[in-house]
Legacy VTK file of the C-alpha trace (Angstrom):
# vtk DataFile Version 3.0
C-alpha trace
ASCII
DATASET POLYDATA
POINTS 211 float
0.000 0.000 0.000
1.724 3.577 -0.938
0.981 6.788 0.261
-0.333 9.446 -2.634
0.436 12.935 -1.936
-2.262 15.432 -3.487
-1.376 16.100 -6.824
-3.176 18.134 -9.728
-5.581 16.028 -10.420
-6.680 15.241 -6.840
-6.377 11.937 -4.927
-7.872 8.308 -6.459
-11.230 7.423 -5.009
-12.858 4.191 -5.415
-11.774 1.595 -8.129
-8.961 2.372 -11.052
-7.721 -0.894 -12.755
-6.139 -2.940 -10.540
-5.542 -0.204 -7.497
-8.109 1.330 -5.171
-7.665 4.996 -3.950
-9.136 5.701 -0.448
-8.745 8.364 2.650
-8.330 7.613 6.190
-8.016 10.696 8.647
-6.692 12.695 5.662
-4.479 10.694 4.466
-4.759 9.516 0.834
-3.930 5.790 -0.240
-3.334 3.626 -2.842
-3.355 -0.156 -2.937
-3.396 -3.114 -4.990
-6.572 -5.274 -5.543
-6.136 -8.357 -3.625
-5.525 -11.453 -5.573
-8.174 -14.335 -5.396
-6.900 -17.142 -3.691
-8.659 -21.017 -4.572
-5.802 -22.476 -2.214
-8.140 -23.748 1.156
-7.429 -21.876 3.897
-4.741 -23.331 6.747
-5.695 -24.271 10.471
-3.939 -21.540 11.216
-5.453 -18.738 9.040
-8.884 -19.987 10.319
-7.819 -19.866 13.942
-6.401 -16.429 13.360
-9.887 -15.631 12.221
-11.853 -17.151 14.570
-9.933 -14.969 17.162
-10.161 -12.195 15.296
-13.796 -12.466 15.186
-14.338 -12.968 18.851
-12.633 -9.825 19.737
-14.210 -7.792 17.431
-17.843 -9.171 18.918
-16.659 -8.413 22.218
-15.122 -4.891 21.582
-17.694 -3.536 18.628
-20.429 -2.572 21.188
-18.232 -0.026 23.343
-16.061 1.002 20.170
-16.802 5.272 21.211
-15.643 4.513 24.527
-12.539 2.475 23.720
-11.693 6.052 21.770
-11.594 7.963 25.633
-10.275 4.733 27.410
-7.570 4.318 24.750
-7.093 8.790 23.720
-3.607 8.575 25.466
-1.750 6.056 23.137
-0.118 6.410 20.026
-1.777 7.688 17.247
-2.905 7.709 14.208
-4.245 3.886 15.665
-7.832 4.012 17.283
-8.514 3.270 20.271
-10.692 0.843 19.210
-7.903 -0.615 17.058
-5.950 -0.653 20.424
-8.525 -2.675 22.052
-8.750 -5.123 19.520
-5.066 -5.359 19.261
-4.560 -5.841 23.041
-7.801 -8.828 23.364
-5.632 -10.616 20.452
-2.839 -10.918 22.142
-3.775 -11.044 25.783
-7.279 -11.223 26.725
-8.055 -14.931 24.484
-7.825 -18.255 25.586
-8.269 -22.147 24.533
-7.411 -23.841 21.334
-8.978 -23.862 18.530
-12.257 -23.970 17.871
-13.090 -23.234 21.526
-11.839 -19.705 22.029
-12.884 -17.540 25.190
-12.320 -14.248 26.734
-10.464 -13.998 30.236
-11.980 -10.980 31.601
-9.352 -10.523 33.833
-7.257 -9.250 31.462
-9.343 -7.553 28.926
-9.078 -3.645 28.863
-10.972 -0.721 27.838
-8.312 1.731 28.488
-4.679 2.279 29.017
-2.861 4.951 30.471
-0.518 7.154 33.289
-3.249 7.637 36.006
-3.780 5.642 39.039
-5.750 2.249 38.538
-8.205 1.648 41.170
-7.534 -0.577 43.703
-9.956 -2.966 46.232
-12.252 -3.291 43.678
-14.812 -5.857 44.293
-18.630 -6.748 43.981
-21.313 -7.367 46.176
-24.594 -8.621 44.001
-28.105 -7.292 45.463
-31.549 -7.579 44.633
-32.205 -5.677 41.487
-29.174 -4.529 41.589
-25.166 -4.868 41.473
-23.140 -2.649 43.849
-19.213 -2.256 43.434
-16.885 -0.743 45.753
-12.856 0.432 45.288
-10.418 2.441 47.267
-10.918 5.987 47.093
-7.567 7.158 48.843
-6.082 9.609 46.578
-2.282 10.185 45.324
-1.693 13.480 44.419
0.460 12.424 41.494
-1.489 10.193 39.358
-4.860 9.867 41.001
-7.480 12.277 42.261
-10.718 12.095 44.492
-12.727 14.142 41.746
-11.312 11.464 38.845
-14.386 10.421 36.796
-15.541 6.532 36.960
-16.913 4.610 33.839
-18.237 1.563 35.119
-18.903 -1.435 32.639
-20.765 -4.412 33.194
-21.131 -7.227 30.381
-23.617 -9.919 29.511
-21.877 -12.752 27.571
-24.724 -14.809 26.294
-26.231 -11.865 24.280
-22.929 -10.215 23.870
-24.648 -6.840 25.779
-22.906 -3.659 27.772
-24.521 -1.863 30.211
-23.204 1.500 31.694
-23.194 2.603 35.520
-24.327 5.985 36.527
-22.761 8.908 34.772
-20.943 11.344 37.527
-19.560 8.876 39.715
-16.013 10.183 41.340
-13.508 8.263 42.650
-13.896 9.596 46.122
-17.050 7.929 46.699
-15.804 4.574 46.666
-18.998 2.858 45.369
-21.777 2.829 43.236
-25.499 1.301 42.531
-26.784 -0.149 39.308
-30.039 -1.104 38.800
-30.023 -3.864 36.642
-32.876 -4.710 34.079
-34.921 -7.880 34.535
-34.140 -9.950 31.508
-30.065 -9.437 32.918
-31.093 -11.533 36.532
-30.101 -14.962 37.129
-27.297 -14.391 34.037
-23.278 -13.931 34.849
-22.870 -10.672 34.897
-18.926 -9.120 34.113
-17.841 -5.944 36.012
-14.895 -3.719 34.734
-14.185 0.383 35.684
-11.373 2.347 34.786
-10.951 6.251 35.632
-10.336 9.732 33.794
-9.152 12.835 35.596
-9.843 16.353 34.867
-7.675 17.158 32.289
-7.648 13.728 30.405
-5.677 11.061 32.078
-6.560 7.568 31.956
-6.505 4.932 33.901
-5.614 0.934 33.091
-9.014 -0.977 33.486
-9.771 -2.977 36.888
-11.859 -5.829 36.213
-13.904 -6.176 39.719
-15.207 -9.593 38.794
-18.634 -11.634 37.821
-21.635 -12.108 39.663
-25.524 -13.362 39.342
-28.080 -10.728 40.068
-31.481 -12.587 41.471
LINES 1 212
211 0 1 2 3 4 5 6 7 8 9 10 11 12 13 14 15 16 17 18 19 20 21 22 23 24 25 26 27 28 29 30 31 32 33 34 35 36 37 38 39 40 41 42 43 44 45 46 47 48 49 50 51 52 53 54 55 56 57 58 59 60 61 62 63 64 65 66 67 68 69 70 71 72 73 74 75 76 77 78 79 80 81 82 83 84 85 86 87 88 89 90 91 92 93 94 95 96 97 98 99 100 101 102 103 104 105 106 107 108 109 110 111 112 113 114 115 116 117 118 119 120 121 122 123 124 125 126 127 128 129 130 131 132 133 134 135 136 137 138 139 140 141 142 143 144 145 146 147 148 149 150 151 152 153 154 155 156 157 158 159 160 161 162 163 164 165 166 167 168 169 170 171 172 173 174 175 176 177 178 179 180 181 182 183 184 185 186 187 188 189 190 191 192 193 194 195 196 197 198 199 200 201 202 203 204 205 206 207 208 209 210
């Protein structure tokens, strides 16, 4: 793939020959059209894709909010590119065919500020409450940081979001959780933002059944 630098004519757009002209975040590119392949594909190239497709299922839903979680890493990649990139090669586990995500070390951000600590769950009725350490660092964590709270239904592949406005300094928070969520595992991850933009790494607080 080469780069095309505005000429007099303007940049390639769609189809010419046997290239393709496109634009991505301003920049203008050329490529060749790939060549069809009869040759079956390998165990490998089909467990490469069956990997590939269970990370994008699991990331697509929350793909604006992998762009905050993610804003602090090196561009021009997304941070839902990031995301993906990261599940790949550290959040998938098994053989192949019988891939699955280990939540424990899936993340929805990456970056300088303090990761909350203590974080656990305590399931309710109705509702799932989750608790961290508050205590502030003056450095790299603050009592007014923002929390984004994430909690994820695997059997329909579903996010839900905790309240907007939570701060760090409270050290807990209550989500109501719909009906047709109870009696499913339910997984719990949070990561922080601070004032002017830091990020935190995500904490994943655990799963638990709502009755």
């Amino acid at each position: 793939m080469g780069t095309l630098i505005k000429g007099i004519n303007g940049h390639i757009s769609g189809k010419v020959g046997n290239v393709v002209g496109s634009s991505w975040r301003g920049i203008n590119y050329v490529k060749s059209l790939p060549k069809t392949s009869l040759k079956p594909k390998s165990e490998k190239q089909l467990a490469q894709q069956a990997k590939f497709a269970l990370a994008v299922r699991f990331m697509h839903p929350v793909k604006d909010l992998l762009n905050i979680g993610f804003r602090q890493q090196h561009r021009p990649a997304t941070g839902y590119n990031l995301a993906i990139k990261h599940t790949l090669t550290q959040a998938i586990i098994g053989q192949y065919p019988n891939y699955a995500i280990d939540y424990s070390k899936v993340q929805y951000s990456n970056g300088p500020l303090r990761r909350s600590e203590g974080v656990k769950l305590i399931g309710g009725t109705g509702c799932l409450v989750i608790i961290w350490h508050g205590d502030g660092f003056r450095f790299n964590s603050f009592g007014d940081d923002q929390v984004h709270i994430l909690i994820y239904e695997p059997d329909t592949n579903t996010y839900l979001q905790g309240p907007e406005g939570v701060q760090r300094m409270q050290e807990a928070a209550i989500i109501a959780i719909p009906e047709q969520f109870k009696g499913k595992i339910l997984h719990t991850f949070l990561f922080c933002v601070s004032w002017n933009g830091q990020v935190s790494d995500t904490a994943y607080a655990g799963e638990t059944i709502i009755r």
